[in-house]
N, C-alpha and C positions, 0 to 999 in steps of 0.2 A: 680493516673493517670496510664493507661496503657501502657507499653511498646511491648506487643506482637507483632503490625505490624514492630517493629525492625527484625523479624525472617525472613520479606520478601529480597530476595537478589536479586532476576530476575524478569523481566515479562516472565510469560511462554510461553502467545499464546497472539493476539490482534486480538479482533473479530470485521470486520467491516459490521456492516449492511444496507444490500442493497436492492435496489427496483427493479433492471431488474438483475435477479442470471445470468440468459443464457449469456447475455450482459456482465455483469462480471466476470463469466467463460471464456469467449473466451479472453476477456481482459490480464486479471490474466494469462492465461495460453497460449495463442498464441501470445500477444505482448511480455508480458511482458518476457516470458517464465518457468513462476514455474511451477516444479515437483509438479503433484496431490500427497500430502500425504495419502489421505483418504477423503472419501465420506460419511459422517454416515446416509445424511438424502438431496432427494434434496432441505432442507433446509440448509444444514452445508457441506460445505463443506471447505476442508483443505492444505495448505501448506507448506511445512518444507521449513524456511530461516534463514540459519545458526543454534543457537542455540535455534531459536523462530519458533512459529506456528502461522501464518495467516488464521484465518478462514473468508470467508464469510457468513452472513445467513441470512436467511429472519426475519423480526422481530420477529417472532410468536414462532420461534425455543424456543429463552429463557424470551420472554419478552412481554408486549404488547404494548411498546414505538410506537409511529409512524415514521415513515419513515423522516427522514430531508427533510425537503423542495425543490421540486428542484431550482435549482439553489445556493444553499447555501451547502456548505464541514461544514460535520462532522466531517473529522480527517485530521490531514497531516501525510503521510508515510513518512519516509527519509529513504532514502536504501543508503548503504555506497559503495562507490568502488573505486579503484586504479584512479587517475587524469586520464589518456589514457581512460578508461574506461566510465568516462562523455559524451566526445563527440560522441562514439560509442553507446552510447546508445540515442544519439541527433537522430545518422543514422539508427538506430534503427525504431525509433519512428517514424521518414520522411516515411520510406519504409511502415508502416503499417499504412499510411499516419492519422497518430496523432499528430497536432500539439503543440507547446510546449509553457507555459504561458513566456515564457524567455528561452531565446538558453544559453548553456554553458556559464557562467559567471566567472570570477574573484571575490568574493565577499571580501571587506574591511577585515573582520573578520576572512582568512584565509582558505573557503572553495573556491572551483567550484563546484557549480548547474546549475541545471537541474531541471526547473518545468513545470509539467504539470498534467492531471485529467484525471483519472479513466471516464470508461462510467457514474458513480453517480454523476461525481463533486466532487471527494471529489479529495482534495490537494495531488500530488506525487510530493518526489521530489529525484533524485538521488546527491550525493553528493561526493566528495573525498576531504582530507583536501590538502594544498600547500601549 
């Protein structure tokens, strides 16, 4: 039996693939606010968040998988930040009138969330632990 994927320690980047880029782009980066890291292809494009890289890309970039379904989330994001910071990004979301699957919560388990979806549907949620 092999032990070599013990040598993995990090995810480097998490690529999510999407069906409307333009839609996704203005998301990504006028709501939400990420820093474009890099552009390689208007198939791929890139964000630096924290120590990880978020790319978008159309399927065709790496793969020939199809697109998810609409109406059905391929992935959940969680973005971490200071509890003050949850509900600011609630007023956030209001202002860029995106509404949210659940306003700032107390969850049993010790965080506050914050869910809501990307132009794809696919699952965000921001979080801080309390």
């Amino acid at each position: 039996m092999t032990r070599a994927f013990k040598a993995i320690r990090a995810i480097d980047y998490t690529v999510v693939f999407v069906r409307d880029m333009a839609a996704m782009r203005r998301f990504y980066e006028d709501v939400l606010g990420f820093p474009l890291l890099r552009e390689l292809s208007p198939d791929w494009i890139e964000y630096r968040i924290g120590g990880n890289t978020l790319a978008l890309a159309t399927p065709k970039r790496t793969a020939a998988d199809a697109p998810t379904p609409k109406g059905s989330a391929s992935l959940q994001l969680a973005f971490k930040v200071d509890a003050a910071e949850v509900d600011a990004c609630a007023e956030e979301l209001a202002r860029h009138k995106v509404d949210p699957l659940s306003p700032p919560t107390n969850q049993s388990f010790g965080h506050r969330t914050l869910f809501f979806r990307d132009p794809d549907g696919n699952l965000l949620e921001v979080f801080a632990d309390i």
